[in-house]
TIFI-876994 format. One record per residue (C-alpha): residue number from 1; x, y, z. Coordinates in steps of 0.001 Angstrom, whole numbers. Layout:
TIFI-876994
k NUM u X v Y w Z
...
END
This chain:
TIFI-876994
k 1 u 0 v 0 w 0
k 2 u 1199 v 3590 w -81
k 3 u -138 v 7211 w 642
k 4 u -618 v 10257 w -1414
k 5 u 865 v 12883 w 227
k 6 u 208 v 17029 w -261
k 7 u 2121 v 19471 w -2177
k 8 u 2929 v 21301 w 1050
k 9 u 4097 v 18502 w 3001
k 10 u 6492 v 17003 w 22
k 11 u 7676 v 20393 w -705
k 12 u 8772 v 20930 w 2912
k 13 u 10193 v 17656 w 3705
k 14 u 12085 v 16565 w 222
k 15 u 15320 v 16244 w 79
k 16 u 16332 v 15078 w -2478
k 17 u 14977 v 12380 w -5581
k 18 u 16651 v 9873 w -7737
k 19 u 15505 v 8905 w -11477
k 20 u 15317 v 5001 w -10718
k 21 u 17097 v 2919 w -7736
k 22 u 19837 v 4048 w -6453
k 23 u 19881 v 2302 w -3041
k 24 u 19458 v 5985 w -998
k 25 u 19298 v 3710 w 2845
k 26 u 23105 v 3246 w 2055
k 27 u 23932 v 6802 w 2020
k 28 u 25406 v 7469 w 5456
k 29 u 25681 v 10748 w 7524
k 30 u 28888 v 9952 w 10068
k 31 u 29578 v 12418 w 13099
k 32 u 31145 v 15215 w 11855
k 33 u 30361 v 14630 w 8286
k 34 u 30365 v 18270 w 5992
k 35 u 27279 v 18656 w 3801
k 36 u 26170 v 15606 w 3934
k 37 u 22282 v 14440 w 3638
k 38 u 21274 v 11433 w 5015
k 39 u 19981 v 9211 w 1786
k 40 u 21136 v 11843 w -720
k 41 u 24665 v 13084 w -749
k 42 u 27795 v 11559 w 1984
k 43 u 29115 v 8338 w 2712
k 44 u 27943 v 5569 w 223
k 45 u 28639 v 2072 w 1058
k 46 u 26010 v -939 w -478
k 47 u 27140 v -4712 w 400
k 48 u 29380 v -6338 w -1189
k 49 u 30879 v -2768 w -2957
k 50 u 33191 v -752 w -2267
k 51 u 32843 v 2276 w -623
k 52 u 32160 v 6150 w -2196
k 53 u 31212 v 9766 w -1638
k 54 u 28122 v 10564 w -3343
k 55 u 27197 v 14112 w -4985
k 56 u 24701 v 15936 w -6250
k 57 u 23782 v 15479 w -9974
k 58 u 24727 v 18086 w -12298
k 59 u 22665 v 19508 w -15097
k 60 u 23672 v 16630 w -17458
k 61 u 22590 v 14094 w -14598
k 62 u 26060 v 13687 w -13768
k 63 u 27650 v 13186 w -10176
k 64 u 30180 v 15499 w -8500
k 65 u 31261 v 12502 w -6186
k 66 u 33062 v 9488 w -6909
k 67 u 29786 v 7126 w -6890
k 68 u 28800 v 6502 w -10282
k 69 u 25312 v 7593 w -9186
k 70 u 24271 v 10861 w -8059
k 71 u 21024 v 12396 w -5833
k 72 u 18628 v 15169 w -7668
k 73 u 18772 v 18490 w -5671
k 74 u 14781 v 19542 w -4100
k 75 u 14561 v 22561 w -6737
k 76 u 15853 v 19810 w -9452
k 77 u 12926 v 17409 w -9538
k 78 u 11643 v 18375 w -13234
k 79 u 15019 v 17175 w -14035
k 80 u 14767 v 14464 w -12686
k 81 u 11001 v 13194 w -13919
k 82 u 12723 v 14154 w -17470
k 83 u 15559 v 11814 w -16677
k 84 u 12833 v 8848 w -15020
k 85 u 10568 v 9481 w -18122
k 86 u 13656 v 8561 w -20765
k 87 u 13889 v 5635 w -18447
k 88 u 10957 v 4383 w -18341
k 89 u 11026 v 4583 w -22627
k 90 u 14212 v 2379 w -22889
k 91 u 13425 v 36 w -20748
k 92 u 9939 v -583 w -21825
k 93 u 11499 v -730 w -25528
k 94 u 13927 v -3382 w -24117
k 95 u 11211 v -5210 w -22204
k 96 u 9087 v -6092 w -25226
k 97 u 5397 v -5338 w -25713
k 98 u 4475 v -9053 w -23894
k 99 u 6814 v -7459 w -20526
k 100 u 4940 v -8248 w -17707
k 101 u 6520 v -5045 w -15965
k 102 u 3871 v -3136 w -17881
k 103 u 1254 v -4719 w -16244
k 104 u 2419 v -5068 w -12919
k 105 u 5325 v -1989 w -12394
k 106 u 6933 v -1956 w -10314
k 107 u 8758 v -4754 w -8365
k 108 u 12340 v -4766 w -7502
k 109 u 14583 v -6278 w -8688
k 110 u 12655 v -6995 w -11960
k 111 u 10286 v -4707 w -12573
k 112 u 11824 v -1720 w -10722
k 113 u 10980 v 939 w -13010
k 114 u 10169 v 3478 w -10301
k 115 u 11945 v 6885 w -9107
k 116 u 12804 v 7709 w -5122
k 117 u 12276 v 10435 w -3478
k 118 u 13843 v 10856 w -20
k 119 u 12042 v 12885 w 2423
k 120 u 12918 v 14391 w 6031
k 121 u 10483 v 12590 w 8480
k 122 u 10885 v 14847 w 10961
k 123 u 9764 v 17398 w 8695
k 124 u 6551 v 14860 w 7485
k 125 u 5668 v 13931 w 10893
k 126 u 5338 v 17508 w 11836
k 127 u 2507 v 17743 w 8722
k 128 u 860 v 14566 w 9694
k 129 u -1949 v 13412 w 10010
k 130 u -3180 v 15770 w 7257
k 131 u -347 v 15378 w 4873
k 132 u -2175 v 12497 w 3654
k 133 u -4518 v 13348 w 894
k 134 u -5552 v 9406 w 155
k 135 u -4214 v 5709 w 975
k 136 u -4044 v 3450 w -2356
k 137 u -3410 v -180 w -2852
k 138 u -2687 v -2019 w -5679
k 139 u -5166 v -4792 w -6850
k 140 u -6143 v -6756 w -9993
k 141 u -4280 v -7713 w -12764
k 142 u -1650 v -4727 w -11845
k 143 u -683 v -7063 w -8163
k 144 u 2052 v -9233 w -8158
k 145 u -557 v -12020 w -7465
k 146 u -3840 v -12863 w -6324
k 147 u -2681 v -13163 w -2148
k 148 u -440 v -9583 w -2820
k 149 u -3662 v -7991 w -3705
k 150 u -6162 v -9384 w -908
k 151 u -3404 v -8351 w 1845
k 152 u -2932 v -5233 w 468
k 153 u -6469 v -4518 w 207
k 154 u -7095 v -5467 w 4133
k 155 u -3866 v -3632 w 5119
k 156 u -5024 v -653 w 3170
k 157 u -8165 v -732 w 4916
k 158 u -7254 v -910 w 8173
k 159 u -4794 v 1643 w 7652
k 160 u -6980 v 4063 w 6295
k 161 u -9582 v 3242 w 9339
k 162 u -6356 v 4655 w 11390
k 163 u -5991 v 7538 w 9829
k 164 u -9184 v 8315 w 10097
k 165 u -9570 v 8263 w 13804
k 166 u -6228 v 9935 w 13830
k 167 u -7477 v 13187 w 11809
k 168 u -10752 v 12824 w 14157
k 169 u -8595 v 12907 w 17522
k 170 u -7229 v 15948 w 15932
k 171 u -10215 v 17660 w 14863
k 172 u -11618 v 17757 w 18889
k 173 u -8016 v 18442 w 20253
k 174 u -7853 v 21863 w 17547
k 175 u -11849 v 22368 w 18336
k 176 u -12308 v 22859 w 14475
k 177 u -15917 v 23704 w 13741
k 178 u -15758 v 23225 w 10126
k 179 u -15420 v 19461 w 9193
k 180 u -12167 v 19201 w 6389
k 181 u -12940 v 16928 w 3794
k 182 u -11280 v 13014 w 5136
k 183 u -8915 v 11597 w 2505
k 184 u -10415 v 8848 w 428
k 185 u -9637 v 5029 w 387
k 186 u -8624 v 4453 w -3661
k 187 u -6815 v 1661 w -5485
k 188 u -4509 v 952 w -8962
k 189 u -6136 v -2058 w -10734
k 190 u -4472 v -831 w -14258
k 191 u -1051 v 644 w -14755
k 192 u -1697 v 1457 w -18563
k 193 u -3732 v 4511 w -17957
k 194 u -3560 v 7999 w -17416
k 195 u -6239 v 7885 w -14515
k 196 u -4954 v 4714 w -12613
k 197 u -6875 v 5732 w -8946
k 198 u -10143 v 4427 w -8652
k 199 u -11755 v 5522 w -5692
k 200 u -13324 v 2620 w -3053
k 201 u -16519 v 2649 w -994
k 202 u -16071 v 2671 w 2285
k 203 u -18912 v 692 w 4392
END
């Protein structure tokens, strides 16, 4: 399952983005470490390679460090969609029109055709619980099976029963008179569109 988060909260809280995988939990922060960004830019070391000092990406999506890969600056991020986008082309083209990472994107290590964003959670959690603008979960033909898509589906809905009651609590502790409108409960049951969120009753 994931969330849909606002405009305000990702805006205050990104730090940086990558165009596909690039491992960000193995970018380290150390004591004493100068500009360095936890999951973005400092101390990279993945198993079983060697360690490197990750940079930021240039214009040309080039690194400054000596880690072949390199993390998208916040004010870079239409960069980097362009970059994810060109991506996404190739390796669709290389996949073949019977890939079954169109229909079920995105899966690592297979299927991972998706971007990362990193983002401060100290900075979310101070947004939260109304960062959230909707829960989602993945169901249909797009889940990796049958049994992915029934868990997700209960998950999802107990999750978004939590948030609920979360945004509730909040609502009597702020003695708000005016009722905000709750984020909804939706789900992806077809990649190949350009409206993949269907939205699901709640009983």
């Amino acid at each position: 399952i994931g969330f849909i988060i606002t405009t305000a909260a990702a805006q205050a809280s990104l730090r940086c983005s990558y165009e596909t995988d690039r491992a960000s939990m193995f970018v380290k922060c150390f004591r004493g470490a100068v500009a360095c960004v936890s999951g973005c830019v400092g101390h990279y070391r993945a198993p079983h390679k060697n360690t490197s000092q990750r940079g930021w990406c240039t214009d040309s999506g080039r690194g400054s460090g000596s880690d072949s890969s390199c993390a998208w600056q916040p004010s870079k991020l239409h960069q980097m969609m362009l970059k994810h986008e060109t991506l996404a082309v190739a390796r669709a083209a290389r996949c073949g029109r019977e890939c079954p990472c169109r229909a079920r994107c995105c899966a690592y290590p297979r299927c991972a055709w998706y971007n990362e964003i990193v983002l401060d959670a100290h900075e979310l959690a101070r947004h939260m619980p109304a960062a959230i603008e909707a829960v989602y979960f993945v169901s249909g033909g797009a889940a990796l099976s049958a049994t992915h898509a029934q868990h997700a589906k209960a998950t999802a809905h107990q999750t978004h029963r939590l948030l609920l009651q979360a945004l509730a609590s909040q609502r009597r502790q702020q003695r708000r008179s005016r009722t905000p409108e709750l984020p909804p409960l939706v789900r992806i049951s077809n990649m190949n569109t350009s409206m993949p969120f269907e939205l699901v009753a709640i009983s």
